[in-house]
Backbone as JSON, one array per atom type, in Angstrom:
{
  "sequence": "XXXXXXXXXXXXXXXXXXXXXXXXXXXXXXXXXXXXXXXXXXXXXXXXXXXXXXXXXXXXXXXXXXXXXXXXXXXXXXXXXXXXXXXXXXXXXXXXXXXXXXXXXXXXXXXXXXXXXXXXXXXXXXXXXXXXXXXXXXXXXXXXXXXXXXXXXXXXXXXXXXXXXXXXXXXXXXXXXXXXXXXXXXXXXXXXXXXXXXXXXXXXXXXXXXXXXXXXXXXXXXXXXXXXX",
  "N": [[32.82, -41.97, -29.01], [33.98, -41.69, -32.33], [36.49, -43.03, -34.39], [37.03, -41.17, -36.7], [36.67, -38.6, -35.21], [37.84, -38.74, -32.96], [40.7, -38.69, -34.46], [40.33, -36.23, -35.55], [40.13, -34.18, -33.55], [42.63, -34.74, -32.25], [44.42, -34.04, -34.47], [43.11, -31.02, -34.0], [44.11, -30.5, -31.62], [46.6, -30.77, -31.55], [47.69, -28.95, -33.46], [46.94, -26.71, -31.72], [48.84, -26.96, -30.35], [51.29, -26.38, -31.32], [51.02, -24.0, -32.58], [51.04, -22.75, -30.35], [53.55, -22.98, -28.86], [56.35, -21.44, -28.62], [58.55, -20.37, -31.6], [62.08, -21.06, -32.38], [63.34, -18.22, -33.42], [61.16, -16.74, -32.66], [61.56, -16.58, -30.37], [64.28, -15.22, -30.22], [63.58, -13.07, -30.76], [62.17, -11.69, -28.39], [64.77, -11.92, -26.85], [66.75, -10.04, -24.71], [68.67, -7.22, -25.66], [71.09, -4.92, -26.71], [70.59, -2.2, -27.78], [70.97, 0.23, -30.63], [71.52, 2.84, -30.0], [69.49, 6.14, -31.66], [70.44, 8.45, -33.45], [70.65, 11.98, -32.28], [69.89, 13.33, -34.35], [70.08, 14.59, -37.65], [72.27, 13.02, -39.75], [74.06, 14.99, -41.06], [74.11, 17.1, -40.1], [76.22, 17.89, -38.14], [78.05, 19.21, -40.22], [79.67, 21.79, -41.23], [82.03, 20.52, -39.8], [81.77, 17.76, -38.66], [81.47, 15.86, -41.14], [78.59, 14.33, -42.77], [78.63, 11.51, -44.43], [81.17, 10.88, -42.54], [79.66, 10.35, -40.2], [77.94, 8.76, -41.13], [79.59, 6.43, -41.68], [81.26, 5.96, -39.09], [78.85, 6.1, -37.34], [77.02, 4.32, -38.36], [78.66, 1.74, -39.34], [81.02, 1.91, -37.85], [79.94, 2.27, -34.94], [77.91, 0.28, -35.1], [78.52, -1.61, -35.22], [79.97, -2.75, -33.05], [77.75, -2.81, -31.51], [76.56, -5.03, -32.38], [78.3, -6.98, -32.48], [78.72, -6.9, -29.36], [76.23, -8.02, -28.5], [76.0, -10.53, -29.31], [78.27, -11.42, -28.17], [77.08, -11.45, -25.79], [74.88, -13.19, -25.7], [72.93, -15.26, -23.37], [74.44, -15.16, -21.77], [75.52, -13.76, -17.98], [75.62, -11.32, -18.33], [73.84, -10.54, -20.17], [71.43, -9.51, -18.99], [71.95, -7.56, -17.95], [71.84, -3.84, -17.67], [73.34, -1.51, -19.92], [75.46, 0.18, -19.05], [76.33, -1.28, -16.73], [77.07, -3.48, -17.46], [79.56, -2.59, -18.65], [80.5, -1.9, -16.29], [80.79, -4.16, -15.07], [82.24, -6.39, -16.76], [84.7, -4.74, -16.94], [85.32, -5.54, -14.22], [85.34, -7.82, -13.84], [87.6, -8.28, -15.99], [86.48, -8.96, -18.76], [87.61, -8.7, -21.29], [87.01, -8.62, -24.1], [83.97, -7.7, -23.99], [84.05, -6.37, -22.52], [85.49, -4.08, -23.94], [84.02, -3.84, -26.55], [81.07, -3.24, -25.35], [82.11, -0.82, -23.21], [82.4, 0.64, -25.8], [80.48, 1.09, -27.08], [78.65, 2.84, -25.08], [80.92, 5.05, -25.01], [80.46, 6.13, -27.05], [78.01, 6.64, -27.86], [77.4, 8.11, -26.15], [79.66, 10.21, -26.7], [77.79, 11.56, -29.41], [75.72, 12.37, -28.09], [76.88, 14.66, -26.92], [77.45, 16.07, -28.63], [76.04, 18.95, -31.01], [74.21, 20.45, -33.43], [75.81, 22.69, -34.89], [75.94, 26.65, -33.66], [73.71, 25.7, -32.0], [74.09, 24.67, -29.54], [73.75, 26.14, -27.31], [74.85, 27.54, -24.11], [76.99, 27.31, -21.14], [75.14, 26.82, -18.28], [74.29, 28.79, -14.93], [75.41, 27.62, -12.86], [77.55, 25.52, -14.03], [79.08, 27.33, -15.22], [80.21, 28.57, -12.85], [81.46, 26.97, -11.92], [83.53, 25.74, -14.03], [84.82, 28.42, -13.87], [85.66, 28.06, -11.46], [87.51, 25.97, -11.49], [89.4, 25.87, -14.37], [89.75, 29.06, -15.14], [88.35, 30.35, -16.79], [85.48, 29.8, -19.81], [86.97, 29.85, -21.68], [89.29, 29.16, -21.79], [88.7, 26.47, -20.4], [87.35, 24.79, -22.98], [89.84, 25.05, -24.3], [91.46, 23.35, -22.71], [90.56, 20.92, -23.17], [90.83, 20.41, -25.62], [93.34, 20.36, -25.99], [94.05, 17.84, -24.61], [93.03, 15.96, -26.35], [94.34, 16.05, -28.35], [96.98, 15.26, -27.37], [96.42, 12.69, -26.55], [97.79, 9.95, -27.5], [97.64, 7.44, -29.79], [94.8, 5.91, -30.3], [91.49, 6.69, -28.83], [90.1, 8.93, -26.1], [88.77, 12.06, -25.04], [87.95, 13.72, -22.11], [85.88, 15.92, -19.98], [85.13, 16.23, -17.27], [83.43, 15.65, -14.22], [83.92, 15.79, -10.09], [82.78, 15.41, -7.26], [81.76, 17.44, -7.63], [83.43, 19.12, -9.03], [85.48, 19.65, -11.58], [87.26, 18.62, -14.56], [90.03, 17.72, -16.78], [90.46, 14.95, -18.39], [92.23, 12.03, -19.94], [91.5, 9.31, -22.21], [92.71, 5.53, -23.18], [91.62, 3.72, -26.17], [89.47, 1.7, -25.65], [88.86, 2.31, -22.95], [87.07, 4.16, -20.2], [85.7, 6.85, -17.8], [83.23, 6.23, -17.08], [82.96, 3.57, -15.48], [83.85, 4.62, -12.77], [82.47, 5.14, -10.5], [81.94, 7.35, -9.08], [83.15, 9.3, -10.38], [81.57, 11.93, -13.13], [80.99, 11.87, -16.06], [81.12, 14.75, -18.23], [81.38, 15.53, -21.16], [82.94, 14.67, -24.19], [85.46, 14.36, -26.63], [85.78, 12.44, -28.96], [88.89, 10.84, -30.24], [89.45, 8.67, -32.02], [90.8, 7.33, -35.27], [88.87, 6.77, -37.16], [86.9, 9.22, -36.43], [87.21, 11.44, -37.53], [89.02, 11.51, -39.99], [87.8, 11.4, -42.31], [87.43, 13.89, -42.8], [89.24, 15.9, -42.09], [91.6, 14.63, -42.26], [95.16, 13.95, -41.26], [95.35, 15.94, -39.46], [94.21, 16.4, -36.56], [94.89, 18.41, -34.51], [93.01, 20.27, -35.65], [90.51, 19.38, -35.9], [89.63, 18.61, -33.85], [90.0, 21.08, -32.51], [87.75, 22.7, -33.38], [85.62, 21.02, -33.04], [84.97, 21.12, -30.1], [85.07, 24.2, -30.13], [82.64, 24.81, -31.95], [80.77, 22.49, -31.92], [80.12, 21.43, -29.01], [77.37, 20.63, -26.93], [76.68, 22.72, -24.8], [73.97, 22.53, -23.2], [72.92, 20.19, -22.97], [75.42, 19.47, -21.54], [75.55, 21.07, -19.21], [72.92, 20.34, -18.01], [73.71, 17.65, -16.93], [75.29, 18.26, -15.26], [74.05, 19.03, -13.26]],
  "CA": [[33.55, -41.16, -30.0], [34.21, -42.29, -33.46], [37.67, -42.97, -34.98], [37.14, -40.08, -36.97], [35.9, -37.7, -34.2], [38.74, -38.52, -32.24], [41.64, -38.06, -34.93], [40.21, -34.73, -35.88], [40.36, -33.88, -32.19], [44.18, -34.89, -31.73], [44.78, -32.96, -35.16], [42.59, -29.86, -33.17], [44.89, -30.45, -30.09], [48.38, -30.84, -31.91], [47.38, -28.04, -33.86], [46.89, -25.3, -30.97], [50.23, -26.71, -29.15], [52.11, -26.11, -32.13], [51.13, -22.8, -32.61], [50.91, -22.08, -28.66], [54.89, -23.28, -28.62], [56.67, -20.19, -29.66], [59.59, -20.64, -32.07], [63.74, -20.34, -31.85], [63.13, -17.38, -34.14], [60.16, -16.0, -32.31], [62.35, -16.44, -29.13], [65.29, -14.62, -30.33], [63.18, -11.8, -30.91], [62.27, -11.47, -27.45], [65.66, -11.68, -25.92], [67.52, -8.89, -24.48], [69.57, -6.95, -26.91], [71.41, -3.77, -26.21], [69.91, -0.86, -28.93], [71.75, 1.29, -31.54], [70.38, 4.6, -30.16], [69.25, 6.4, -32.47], [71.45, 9.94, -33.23], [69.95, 12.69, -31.62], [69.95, 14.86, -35.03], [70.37, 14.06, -38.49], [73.59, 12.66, -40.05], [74.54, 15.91, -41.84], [73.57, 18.3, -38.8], [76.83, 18.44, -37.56], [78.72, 19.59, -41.13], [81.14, 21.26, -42.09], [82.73, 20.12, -39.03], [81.3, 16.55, -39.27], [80.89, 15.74, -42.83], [77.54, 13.18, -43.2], [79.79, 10.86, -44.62], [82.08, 10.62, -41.73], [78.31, 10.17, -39.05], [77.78, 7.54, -41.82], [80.74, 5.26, -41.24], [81.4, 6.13, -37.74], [77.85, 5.36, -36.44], [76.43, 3.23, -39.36], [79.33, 0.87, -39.19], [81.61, 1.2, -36.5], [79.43, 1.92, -33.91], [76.42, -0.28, -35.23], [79.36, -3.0, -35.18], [80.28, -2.84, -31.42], [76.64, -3.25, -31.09], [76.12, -6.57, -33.05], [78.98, -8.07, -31.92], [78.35, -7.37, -28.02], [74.8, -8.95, -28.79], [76.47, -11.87, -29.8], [79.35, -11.62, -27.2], [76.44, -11.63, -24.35], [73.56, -13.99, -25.48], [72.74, -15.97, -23.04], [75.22, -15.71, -20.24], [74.85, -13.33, -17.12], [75.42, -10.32, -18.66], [72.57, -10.04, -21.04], [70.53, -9.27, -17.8], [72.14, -6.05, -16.93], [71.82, -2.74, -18.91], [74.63, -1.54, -20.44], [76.19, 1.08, -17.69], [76.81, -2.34, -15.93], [78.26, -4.52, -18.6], [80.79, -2.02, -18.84], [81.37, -1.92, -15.04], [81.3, -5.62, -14.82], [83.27, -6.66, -18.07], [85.9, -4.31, -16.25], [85.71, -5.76, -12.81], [85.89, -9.2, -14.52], [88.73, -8.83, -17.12], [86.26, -9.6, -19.45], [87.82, -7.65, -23.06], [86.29, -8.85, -26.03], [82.48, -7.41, -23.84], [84.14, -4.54, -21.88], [85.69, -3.17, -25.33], [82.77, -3.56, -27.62], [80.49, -2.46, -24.04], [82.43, 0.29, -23.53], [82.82, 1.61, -27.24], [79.37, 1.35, -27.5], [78.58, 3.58, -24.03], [81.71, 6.1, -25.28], [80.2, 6.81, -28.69], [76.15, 7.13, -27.47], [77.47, 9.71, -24.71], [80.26, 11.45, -27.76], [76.97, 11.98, -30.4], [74.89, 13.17, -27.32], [77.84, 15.6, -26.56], [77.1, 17.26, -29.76], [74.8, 19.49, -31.34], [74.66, 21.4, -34.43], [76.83, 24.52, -34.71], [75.01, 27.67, -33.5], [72.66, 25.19, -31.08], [74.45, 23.96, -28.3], [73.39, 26.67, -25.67], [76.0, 28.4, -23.01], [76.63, 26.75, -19.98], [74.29, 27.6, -16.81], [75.58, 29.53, -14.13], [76.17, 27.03, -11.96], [78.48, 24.8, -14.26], [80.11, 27.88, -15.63], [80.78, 29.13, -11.71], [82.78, 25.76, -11.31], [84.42, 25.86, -14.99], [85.89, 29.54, -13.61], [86.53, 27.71, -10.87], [88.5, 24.7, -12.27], [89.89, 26.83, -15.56], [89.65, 30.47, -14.96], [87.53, 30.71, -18.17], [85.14, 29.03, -20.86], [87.57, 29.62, -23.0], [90.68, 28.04, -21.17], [87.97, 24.94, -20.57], [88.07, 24.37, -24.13], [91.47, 24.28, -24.7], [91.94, 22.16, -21.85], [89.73, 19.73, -23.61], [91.16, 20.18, -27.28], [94.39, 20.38, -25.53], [93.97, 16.31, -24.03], [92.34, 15.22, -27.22], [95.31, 16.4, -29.41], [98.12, 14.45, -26.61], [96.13, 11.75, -26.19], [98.2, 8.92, -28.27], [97.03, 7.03, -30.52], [92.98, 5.77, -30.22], [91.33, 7.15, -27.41], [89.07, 9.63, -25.71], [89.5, 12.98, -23.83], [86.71, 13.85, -21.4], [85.38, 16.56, -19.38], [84.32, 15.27, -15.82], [83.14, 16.45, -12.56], [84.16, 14.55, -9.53], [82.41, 15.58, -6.31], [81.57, 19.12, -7.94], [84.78, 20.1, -8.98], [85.83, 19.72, -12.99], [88.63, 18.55, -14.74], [89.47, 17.37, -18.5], [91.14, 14.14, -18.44], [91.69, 11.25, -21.56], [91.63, 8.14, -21.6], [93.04, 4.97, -25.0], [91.16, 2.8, -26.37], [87.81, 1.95, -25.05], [88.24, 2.93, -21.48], [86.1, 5.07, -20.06], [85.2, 6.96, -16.64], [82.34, 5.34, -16.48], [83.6, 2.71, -14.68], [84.37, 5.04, -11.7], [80.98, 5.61, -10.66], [82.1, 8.67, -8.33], [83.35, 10.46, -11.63], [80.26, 12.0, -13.73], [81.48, 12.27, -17.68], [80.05, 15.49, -19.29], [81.4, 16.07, -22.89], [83.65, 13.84, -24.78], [85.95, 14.28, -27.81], [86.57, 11.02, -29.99], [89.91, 10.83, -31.01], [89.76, 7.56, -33.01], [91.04, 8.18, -36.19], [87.65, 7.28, -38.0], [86.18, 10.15, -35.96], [87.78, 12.65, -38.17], [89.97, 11.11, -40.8], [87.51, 11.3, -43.76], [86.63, 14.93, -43.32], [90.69, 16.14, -41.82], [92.82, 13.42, -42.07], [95.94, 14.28, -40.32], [94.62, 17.4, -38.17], [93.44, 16.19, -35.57], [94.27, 19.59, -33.94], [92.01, 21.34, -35.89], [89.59, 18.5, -35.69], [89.27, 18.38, -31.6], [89.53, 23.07, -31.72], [86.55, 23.17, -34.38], [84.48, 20.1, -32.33], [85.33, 22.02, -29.04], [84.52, 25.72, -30.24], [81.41, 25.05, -32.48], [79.64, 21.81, -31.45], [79.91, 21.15, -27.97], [75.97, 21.12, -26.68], [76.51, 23.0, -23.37], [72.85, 22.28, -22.69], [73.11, 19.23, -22.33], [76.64, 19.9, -20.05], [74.6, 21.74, -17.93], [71.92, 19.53, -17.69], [74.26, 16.66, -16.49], [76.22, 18.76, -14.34], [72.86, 19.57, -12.31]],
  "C": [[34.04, -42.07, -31.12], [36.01, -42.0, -33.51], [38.04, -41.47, -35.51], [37.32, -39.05, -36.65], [37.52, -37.41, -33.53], [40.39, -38.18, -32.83], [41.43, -36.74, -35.04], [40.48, -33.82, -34.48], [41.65, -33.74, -31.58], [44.49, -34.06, -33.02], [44.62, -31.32, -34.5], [43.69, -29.35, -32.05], [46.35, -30.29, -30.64], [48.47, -29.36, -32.84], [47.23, -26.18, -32.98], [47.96, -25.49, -30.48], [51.34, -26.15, -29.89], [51.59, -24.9, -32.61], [50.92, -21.7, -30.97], [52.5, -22.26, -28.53], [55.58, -22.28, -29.06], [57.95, -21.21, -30.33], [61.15, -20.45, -31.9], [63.7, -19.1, -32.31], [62.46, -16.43, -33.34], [60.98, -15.83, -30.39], [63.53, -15.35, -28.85], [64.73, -13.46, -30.19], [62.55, -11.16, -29.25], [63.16, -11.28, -25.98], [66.15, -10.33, -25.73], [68.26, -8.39, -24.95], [70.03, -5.44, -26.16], [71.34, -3.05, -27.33], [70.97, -0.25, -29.78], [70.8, 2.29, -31.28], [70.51, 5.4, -31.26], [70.28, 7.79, -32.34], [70.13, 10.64, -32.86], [69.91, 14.08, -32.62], [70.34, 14.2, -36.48], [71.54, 14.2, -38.71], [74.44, 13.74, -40.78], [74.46, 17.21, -41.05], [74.75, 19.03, -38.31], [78.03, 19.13, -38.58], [78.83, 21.05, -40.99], [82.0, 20.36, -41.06], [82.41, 18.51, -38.84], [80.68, 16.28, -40.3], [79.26, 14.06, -42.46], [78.01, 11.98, -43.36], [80.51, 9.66, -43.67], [80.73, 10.17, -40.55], [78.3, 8.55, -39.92], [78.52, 5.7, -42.03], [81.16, 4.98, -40.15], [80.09, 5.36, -37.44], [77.33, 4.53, -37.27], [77.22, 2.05, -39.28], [80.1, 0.85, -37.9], [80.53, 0.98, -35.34], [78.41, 1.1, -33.6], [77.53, -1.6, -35.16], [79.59, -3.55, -34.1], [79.0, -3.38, -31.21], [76.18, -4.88, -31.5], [77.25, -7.22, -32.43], [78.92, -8.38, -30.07], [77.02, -7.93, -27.66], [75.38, -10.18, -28.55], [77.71, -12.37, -28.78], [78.21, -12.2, -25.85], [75.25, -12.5, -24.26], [73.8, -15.15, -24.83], [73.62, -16.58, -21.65], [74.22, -14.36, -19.35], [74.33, -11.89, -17.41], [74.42, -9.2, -19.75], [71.25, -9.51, -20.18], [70.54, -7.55, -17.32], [72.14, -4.81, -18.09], [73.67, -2.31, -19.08], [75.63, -0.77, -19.8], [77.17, -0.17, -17.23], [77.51, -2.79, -16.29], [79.36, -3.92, -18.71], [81.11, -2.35, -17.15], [81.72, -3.54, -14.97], [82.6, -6.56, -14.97], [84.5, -5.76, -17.32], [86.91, -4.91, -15.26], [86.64, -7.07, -13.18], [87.17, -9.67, -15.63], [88.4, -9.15, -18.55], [86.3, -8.71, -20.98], [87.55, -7.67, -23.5], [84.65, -7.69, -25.42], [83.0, -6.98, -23.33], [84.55, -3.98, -23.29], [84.23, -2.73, -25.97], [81.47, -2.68, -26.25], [80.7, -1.36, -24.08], [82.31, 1.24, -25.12], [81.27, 1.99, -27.82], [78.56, 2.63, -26.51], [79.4, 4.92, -24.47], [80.66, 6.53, -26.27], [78.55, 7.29, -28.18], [76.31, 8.32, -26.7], [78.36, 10.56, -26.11], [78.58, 11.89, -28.63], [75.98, 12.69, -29.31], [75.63, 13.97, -26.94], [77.98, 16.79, -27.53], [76.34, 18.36, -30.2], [75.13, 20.54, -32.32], [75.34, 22.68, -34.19], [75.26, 25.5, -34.7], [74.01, 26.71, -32.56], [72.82, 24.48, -29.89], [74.4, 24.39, -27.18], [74.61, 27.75, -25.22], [75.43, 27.3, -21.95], [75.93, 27.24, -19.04], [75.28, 27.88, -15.62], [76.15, 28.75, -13.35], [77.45, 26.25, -12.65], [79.23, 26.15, -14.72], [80.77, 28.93, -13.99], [82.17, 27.85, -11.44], [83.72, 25.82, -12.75], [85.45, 27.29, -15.05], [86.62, 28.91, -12.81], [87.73, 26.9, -10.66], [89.76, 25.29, -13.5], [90.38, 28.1, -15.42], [88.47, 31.07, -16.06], [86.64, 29.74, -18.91], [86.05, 28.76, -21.89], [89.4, 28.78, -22.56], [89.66, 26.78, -20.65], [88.28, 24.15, -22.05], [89.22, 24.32, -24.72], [91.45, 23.28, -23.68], [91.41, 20.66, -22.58], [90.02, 19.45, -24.66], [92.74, 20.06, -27.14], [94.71, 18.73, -25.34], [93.83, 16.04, -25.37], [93.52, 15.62, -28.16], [96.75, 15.55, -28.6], [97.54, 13.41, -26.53], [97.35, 10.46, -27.51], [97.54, 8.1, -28.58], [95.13, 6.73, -30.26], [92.87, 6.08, -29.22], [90.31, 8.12, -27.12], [89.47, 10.84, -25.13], [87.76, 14.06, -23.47], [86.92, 15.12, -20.66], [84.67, 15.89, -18.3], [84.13, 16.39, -15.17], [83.36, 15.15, -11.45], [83.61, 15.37, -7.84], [82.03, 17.35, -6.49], [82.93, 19.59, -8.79], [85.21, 19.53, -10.87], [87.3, 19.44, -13.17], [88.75, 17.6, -16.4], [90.84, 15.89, -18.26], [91.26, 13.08, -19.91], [92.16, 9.74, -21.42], [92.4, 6.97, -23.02], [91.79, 4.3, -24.82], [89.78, 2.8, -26.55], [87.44, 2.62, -23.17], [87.98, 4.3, -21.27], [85.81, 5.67, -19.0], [84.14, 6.42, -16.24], [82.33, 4.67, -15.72], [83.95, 2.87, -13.43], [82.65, 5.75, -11.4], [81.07, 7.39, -9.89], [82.37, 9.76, -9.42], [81.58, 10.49, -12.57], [81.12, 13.01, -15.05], [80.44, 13.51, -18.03], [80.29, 16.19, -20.78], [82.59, 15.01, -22.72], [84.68, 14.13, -25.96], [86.33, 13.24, -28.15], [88.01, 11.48, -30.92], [90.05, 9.88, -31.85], [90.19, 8.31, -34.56], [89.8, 8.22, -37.28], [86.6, 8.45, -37.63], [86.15, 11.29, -37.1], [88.51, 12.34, -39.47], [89.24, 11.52, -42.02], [87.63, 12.79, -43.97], [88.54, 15.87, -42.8], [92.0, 15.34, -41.93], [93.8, 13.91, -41.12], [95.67, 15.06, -39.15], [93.76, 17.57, -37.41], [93.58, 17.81, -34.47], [93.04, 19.86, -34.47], [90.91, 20.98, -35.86], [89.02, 19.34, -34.36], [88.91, 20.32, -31.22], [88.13, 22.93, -32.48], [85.06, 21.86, -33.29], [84.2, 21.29, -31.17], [84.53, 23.14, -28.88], [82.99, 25.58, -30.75], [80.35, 23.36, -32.12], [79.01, 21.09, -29.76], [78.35, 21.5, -27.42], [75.96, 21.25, -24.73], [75.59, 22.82, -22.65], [72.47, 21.4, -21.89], [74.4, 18.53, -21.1], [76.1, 20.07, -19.17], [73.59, 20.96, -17.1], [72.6, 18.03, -16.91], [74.82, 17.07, -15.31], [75.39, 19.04, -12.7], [72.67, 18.87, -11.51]]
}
């Protein structure tokens, strides 16, 4: 083999390792990331009662924020392993706040926007969840208060849920970021966001009338039902 022969050969060879080596870049893009689900309806779907606007700052920023920063909270330790159900139970078990908050807030808000559904399209409940919502309530319509009822006491930031806990219903609320989730025996099925960017652009103060108008016209019983099953 010539001089020549054999540089062109180690160029040939340094040449496939360095494009066989992936990059930090080309690495990143293959790590584990936890998603910004997508809404389940366009950003103006749920107006008058959610202004576009208010979808626009809520899930465009806050909730696309929780998401980037628990990226960045979890690359590269244990918890980038587990889906995101977990990270919340974990981050709980563990104490760990900065990645149970942002965890959680990101888990609350994906289950509130799937709790929705345009006015006029959210169904009736099926008989079986509305046999246990007589049985829990007396009524559909004493359910929803119970639920616009929590979400109007809740103090300051916070949540107020609709559960089932071994069959049986009940509207509880929670601050902050916590969440039932966390209780695996409880099974969350509708949500109201009380934060104040939930509502502030499109009611400001009135959060009653916020939490009765979510309540009465967008709740997507369908998907109630379908959880409850």
């Amino acid at each position: 083999m010539t001089r020549r022969d054999f540089s062109t050969g180690l160029v040939i060879a340094l040449g496939a390792a360095t494009v066989a080596a992936p990059t930090f870049a080309e690495k990143e893009k293959t790590m584990k990331e936890i998603a910004l689900e997508k809404l389940p309806y366009a950003e103006d779907a749920l107006a008058p009662v959610i202004s576009a606007q208010t979808i626009a700052f809520h899930y465009g920023k806050h909730h696309a924020g929780y998401v980037k920063t628990l990226n960045g909270l979890i690359a590269g330790t244990k918890y980038a392993e587990l889906p995101l159900v977990e990270i919340v139970r974990l981050s709980a078990k563990e104490q760990a706040a900065a990645i149970f908050n942002n965890a959680a807030q990101i888990w609350n808000h994906t289950f509130y926007w799937e709790s929705l559904a345009p006015v006029g399209k959210g169904g009736a409940p099926s008989a079986k969840l509305l046999k246990a919502v007589d049985a829990a309530f007396g009524s559909l319509d004493a359910c929803r208060k119970a639920l616009a009822d929590a979400a109007v006491k809740r103090f300051g930031s916070g949540w107020a849920w609709l559960v089932a806990n071994q069959g049986k219903l009940s509207v509880i609320s929670t601050p902050n970021a916590e969440t039932p989730v966390c209780d695996p025996a409880t099974v969350p099925l509708a949500v109201v966001d009380v934060w104040e960017h939930a509502y502030y652009l499109d009611w400001q103060n009135r959060r009653a009338d916020y939490a009765k108008a979510l309540v009465d016209q967008l709740i997507d019983w369908n998907r109630v039902s379908a959880r409850f099953e």
